[in-house]
VOGU-3710 file (C-alpha; in Angstrom, 3 decimals, decimal comma):
1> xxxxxxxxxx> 93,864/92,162/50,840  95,306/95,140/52,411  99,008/95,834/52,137  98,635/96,203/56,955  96,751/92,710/56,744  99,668/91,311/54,430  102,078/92,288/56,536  100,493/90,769/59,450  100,390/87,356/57,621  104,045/87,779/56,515
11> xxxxxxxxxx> 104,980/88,084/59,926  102,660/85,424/61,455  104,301/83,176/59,226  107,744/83,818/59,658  107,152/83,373/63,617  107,802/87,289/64,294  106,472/88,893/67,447  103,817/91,432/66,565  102,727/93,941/69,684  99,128/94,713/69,814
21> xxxxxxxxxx> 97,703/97,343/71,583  98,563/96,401/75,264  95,721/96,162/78,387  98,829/95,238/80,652  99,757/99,458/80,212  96,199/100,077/82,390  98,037/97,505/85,241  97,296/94,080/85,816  98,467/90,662/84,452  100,549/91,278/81,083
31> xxxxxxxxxx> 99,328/88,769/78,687  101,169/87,262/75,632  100,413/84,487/72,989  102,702/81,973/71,154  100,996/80,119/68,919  102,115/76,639/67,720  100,432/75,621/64,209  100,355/71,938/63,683  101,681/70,592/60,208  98,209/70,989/58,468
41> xxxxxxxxxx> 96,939/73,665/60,068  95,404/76,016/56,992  97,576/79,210/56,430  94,698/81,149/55,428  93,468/81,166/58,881  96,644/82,868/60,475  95,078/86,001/59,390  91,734/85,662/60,806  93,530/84,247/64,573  95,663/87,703/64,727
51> xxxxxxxxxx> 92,993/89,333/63,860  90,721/87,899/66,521  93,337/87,694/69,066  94,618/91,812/68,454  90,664/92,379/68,884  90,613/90,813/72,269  93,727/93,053/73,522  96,048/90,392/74,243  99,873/92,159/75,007  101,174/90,194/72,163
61> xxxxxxxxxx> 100,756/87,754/69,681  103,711/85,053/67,858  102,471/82,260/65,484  104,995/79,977/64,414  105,870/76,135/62,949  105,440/73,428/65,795  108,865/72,035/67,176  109,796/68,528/68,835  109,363/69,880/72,831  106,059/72,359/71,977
71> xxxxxxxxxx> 103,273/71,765/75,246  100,118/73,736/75,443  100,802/75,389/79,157  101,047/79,094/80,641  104,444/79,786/81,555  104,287/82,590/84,250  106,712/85,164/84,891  106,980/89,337/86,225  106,071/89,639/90,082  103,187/89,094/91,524
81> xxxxxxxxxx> 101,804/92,950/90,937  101,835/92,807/87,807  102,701/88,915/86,282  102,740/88,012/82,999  101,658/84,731/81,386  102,766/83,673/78,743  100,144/81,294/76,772  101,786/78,429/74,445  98,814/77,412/72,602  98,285/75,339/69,642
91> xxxxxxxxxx> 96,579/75,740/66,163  94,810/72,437/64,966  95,201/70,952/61,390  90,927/71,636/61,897  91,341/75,560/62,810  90,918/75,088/66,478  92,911/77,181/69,069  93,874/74,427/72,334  94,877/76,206/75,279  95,515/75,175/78,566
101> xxxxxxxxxx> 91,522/74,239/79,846  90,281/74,873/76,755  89,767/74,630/73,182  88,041/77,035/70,451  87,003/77,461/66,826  87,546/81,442/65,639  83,700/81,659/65,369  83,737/81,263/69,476  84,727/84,917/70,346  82,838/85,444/73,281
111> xxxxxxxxxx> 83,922/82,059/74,984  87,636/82,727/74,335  87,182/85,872/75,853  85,633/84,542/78,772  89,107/82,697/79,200  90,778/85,425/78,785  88,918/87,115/81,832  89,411/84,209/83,500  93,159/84,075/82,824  93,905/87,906/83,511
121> xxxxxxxxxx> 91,460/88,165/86,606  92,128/84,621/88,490  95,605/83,452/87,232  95,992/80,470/84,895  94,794/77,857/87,750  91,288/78,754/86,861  91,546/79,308/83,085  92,350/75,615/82,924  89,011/74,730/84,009  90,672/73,496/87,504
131> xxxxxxxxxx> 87,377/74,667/89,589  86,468/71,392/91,234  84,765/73,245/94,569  82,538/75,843/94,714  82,782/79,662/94,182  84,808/79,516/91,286  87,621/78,032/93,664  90,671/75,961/92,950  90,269/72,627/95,652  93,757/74,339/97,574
141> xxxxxxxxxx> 91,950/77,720/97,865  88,313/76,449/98,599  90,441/74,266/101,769  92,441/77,180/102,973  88,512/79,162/102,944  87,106/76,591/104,302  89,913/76,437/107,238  89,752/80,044/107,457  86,228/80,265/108,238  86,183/76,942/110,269
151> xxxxxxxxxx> 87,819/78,922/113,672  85,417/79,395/116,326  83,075/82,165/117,233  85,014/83,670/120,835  82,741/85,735/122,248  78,811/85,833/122,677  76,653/87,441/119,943  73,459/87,091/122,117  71,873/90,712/122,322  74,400/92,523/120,079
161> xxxxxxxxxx> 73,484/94,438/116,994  74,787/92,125/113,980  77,005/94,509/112,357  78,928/94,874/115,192  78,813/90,691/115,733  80,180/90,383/111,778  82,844/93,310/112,137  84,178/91,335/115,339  84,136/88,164/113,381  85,905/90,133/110,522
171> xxxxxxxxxx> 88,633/91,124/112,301  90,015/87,524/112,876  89,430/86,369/108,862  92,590/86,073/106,813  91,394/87,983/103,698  89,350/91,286/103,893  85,379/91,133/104,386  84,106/94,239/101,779  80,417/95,593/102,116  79,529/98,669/100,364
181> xxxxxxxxxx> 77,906/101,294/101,940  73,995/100,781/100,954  74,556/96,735/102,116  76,227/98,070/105,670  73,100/100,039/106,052  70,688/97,167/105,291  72,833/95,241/108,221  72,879/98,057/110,445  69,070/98,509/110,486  68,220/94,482/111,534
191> xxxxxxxxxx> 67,345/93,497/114,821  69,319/92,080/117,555  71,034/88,980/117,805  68,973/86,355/120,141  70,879/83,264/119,985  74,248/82,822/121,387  76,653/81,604/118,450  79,708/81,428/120,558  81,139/77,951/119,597  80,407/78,279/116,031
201> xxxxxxxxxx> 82,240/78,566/113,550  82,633/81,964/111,800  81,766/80,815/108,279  78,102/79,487/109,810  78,056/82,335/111,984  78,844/84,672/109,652  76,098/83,192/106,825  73,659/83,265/110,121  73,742/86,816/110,746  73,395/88,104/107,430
211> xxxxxxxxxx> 70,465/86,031/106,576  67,587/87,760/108,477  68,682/91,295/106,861  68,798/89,782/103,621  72,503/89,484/103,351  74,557/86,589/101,997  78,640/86,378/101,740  80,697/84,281/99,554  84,767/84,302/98,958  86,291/85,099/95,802
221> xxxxxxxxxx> 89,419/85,866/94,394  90,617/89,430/94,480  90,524/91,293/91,046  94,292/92,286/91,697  95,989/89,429/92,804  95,524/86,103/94,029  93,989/86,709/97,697  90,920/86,102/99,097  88,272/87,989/100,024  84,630/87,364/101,420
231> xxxxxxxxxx> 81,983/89,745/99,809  78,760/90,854/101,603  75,711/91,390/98,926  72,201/90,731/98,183  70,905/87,273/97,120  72,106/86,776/92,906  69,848/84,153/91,076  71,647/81,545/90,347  74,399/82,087/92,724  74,557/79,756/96,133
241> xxxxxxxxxx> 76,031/81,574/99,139  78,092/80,537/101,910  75,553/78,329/104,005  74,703/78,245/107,574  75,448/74,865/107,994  76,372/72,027/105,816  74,506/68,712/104,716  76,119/65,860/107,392  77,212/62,545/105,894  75,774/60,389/108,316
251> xxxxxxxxxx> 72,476/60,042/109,584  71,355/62,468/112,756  71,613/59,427/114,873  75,514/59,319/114,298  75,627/62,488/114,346  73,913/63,170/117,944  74,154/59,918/119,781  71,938/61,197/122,333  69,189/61,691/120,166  67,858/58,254/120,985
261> xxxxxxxxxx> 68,430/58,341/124,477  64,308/58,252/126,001  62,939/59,943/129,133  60,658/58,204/131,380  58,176/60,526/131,132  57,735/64,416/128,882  55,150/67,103/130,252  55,642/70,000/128,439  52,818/72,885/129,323  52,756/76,463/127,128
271> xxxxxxxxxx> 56,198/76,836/127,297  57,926/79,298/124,568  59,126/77,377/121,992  62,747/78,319/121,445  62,923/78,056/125,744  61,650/74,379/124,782  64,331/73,498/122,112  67,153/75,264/124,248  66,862/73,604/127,028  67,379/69,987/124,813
281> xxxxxxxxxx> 69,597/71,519/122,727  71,592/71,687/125,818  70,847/68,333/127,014  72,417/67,294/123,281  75,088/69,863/123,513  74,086/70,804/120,148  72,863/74,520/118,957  69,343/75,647/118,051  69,147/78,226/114,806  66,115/79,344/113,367
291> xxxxxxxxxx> 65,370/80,488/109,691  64,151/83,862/110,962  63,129/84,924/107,446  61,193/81,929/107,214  59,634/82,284/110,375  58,221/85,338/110,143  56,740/85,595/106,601  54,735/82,412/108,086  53,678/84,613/111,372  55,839/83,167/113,676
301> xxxxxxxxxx> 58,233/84,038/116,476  59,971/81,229/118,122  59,950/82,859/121,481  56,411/83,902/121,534  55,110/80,685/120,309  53,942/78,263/122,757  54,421/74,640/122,848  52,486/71,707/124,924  53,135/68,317/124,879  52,864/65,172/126,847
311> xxxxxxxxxx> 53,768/61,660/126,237  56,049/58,448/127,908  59,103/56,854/126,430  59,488/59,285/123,875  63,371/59,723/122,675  65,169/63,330/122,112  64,708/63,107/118,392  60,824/62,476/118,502  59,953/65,116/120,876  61,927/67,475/118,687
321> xxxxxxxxxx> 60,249/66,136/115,587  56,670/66,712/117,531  57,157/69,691/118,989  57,859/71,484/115,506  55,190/69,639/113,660  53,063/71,084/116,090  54,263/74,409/114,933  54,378/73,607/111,502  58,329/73,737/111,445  60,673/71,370/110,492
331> xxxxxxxxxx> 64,253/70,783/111,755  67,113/70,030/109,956  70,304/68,409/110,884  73,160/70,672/109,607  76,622/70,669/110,829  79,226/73,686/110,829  82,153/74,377/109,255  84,296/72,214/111,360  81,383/69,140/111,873  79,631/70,314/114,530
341> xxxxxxxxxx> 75,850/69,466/114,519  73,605/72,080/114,706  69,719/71,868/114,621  68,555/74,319/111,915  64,479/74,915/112,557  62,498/76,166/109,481  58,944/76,145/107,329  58,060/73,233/105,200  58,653/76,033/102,859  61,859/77,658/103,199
351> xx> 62,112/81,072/102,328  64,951/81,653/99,497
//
């Protein structure tokens, strides 16, 4: 044993505070251990826990003997520029480390270092495993998103270049909407806007304009501090984007009453098909969005195709249903961000 390693041990043991190399010195989050070993817990091991812990740059490092009021938490202190969190932790009479959200053996590097990340990156809400909604949120900052991006669409997007549509939309988010430069130009190049979104909300909206230049957006937490931000990219395997529209929890029928209200009599003769759903999308008060990217890898344009049909006592919900079989479309009840029902048209199969 080295005479550096023995002094390490010494120190562990006696309950010193030993500094490590610090990340906090390149900024962010200062980050500090104090390790409580339960009555058991194998002394040999103290060794191998600094010397795992000093590897993963944590600010400092303090084993000592458990007392009567020790709890595995992460006390936080420091402003919010630069915090520091303190991690009371616990070593196991079975050489485990418990932390707050997690627990690990020494031979588990690569996970405790993924809580590490977590802990310096996204504060110690989401180091304790407390991501119950989606996008790596906490349920309080997933609401405030989803509040944030439930505020209406003011203006009409019909006919305007979509990067000007999602800057406008930008402007009136509480958190910062980042696009690098080679993901601006893929916006800037798609065509213009046909359907009116005005109404919508902005996190639909939003997810809707991207889509047909290949775009997707989804919020995270900022790298340096705690706010949110929504982030424009490519499609990531594995990874489920903000969505234009959201599954309903009722059936379409509750959803849009008027669905089952019948006409007397339908004649429908070569009429564009988007013309077609728009004008009973009005009737139902309810918006008409098409999966453009699905559309067109299957050859079709919803206001160039043409629609016929003709039939008696037909309700809103089965002319809809015929018209796009006709087609060979589907629709989809979706609502928005704030529950309002929107009709989303698209192939039997849906482009990713």
């Amino acid at each position: 044993m080295s005479m550096s390693t023995t002094k390490a041990a010494m120190a562990a043991a006696l309950g010193l505070l030993l500094l490590v190399p610090p990340a906090w010195a390149a900024g962010g989050p200062r980050v500090e251990f104090e390790l409580v070993m339960q009555s058991n817990f194998p002394l040999t091991s103290q060794q191998q826990w600094y010397k795992l812990l000093t590897e993963l740059k944590v600010d400092a490092l303090q084993i000592r003997k458990s007392g009567a009021d020790d709890k595995v938490e992460v006390r936080v202190s420091g402003g919010e520029a630069r915090p520091v969190y303190r991690v009371i932790g616990v070593l196991t009479d079975n050489d485990q480390l418990v932390v707050p959200g997690g627990k690990f053996s020494s031979r588990e590097r690569a996970a405790l270092a993924e809580w590490l990340k977590q802990l310096r990156e996204n504060g110690p809400e989401q180091a304790k495993g407390q991501n119950t909604s989606p996008f790596g949120l906490t349920a309080k900052q997933f609401a405030a998103v989803h509040e944030n991006l439930s505020h209406a669409v003011d203006f009409s997007t019909k006919d305007m270049a979509p990067f000007e549509a999602v800057a406008m939309i930008a402007r009136d988010l509480d958190g910062s909407l980042t696009i690098d430069a080679a993901t601006l130009a893929a916006l800037k190049k798609a065509e213009v806007v046909r359907e009116d979104l005005a109404g919508l909300t902005s996190g639909t909206a939003l997810a809707y304009l991207l889509r047909p230049a290949g775009l997707v957006f989804e919020p995270r937490i900022a790298k340096r501090g705690k706010k949110i931000e929504y982030v424009v990219h490519k499609p990531i395997a594995g990874q489920t984007p903000w969505p234009v529209g959201w599954p309903p929890e009722v059936k379409a029928s509750e959803l849009v009453p008027d669905l089952m209200e019948k006409l007397n009599e339908i004649e429908i003769e070569q009429n564009p098909l988007a013309d077609t759903l728009a004008t009973i999308g009005e009737r139902l008060e309810t918006p008409i969005l098409y999966d453009h990217v699905a559309l067109a890898r299957q050859g079709l344009d919803p206001y160039e195709t043409k629609v016929s049909l003709d039939g008696k006592g037909w309700w809103y919900g089965k002319i809809i249903d015929k018209i796009l079989f006709k087609t060979k479309l589907k629709g989809e009840w979706r609502v928005d961000d704030a529950g309002k029902p929107l009709l989303w048209v698209t192939t039997f199969k849906q482009a990713k």
